[in-house]
C-alpha positions in Angstrom: -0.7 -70.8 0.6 1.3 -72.1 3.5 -0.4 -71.2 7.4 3.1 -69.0 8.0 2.3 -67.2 4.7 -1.5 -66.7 6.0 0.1 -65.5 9.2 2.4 -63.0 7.7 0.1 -61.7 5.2 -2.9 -61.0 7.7 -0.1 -59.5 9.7 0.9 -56.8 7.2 -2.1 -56.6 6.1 -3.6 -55.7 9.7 -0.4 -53.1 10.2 -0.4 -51.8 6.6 -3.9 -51.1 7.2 -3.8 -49.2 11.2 -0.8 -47.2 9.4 -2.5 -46.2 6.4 -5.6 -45.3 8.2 -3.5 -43.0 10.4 -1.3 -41.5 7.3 -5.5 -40.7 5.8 -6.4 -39.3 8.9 -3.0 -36.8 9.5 -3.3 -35.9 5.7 -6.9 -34.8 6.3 -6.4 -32.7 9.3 -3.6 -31.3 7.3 -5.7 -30.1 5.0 -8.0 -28.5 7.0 -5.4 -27.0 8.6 -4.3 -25.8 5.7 -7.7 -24.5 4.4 -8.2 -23.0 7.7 -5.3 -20.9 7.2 -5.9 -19.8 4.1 -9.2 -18.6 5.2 -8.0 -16.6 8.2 -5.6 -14.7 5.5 -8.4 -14.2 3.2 -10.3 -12.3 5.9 -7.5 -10.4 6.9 -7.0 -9.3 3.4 -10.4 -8.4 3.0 -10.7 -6.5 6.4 -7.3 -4.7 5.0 -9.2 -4.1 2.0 -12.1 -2.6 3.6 -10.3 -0.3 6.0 -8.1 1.2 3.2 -11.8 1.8 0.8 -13.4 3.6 4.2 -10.1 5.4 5.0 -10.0 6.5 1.4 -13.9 7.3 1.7 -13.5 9.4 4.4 -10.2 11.3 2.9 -12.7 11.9 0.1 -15.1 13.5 1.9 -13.1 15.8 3.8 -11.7 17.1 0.4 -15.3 17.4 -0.4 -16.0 19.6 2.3 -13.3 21.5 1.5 -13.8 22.1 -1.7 -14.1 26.0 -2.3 -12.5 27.0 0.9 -9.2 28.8 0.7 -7.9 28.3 4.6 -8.4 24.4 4.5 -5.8 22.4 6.7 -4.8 20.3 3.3 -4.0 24.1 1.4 -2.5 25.4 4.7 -0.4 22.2 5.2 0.8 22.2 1.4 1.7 26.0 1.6 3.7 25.4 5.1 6.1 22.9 3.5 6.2 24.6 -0.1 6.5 28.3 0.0 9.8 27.7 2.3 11.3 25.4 0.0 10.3 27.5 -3.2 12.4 30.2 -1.2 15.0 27.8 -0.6 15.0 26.9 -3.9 14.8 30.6 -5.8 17.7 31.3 -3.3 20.3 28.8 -4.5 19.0 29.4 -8.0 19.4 32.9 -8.1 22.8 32.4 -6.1 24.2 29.7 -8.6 23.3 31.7 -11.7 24.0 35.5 -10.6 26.7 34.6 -8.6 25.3 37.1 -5.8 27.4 35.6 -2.7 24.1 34.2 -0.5 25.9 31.3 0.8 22.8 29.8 0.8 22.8 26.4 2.9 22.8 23.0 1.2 20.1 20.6 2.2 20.5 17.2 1.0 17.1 16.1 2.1 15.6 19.1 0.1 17.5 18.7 -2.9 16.8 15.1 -3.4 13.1 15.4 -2.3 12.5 18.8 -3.1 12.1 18.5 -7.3 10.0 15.3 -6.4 7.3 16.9 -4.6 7.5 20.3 -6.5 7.2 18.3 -9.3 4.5 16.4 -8.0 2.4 19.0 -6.8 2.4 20.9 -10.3 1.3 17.6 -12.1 -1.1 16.7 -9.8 -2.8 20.8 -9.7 -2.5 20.8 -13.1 -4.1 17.3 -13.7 -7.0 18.7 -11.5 -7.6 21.5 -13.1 -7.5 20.2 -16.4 -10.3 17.2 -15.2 -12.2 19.7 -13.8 -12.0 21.5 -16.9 -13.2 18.7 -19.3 -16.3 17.9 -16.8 -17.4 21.4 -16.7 -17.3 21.5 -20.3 -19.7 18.1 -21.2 -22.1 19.5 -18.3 
């Protein structure tokens, strides 16, 4: 090889390798960038994750405690938002079918919510009561 080819070739050698070396170097601390983040959202998740299992916990045991009491703040809560809506609701039913002249008022937010959460309060009594039934029975 010529001495200019020597020259040129230890040259690019000597800058392909400082660049390369740098390029390995920002790639790693990428990485662990990278892994370090993922990390940090993995903990959060699982902090998330065992905040909502205590929350739940503790929701279940102050169902527990209420279990057999008729004045609990969960029955008194349900019965404050449904007996007035059932009213509502036997009042605009018995004024749309009997034609009895109520002029009952028309709440949007009832009527589109209202079914839902009648609805779901029926399945979710009657779903309890029937569990409650099939454990009592194998005991």
């Amino acid at each position: 090889m010529a001495p200019g080819g020597i020259v040129i070739s230890t040259l690019l050698g000597w800058l392909s390798s400082g660049i390369l070396d740098r390029l390995l170097v920002h790639a790693e601390r990428r990485l662990e960038s990278t892994a370090a983040k993922r990390r940090v959202e993995a903990d959060l998740a699982a902090e998330e994750i065992r905040a909502e299992i205590k929350a739940r916990a503790d929701a279940r045991a102050v169902l527990l405690a209420e279990t057999g009491e008729f004045w609990t703040a969960a029955r008194l809560g349900r019965l404050a938002f449904v007996l007035p809506l059932g009213f509502w609701w036997a009042a605009v039913c018995l004024d749309s079918v009997f034609r009895i002249g109520w002029a009952v008022a028309e709440v949007p937010v009832l009527r589109e919510w209202g079914g839902i959460i009648i609805t779901s309060l029926f399945l979710v009594d009657g779903a309890r009561s029937i569990s409650r039934a099939v454990v009592a029975r194998r005991r």
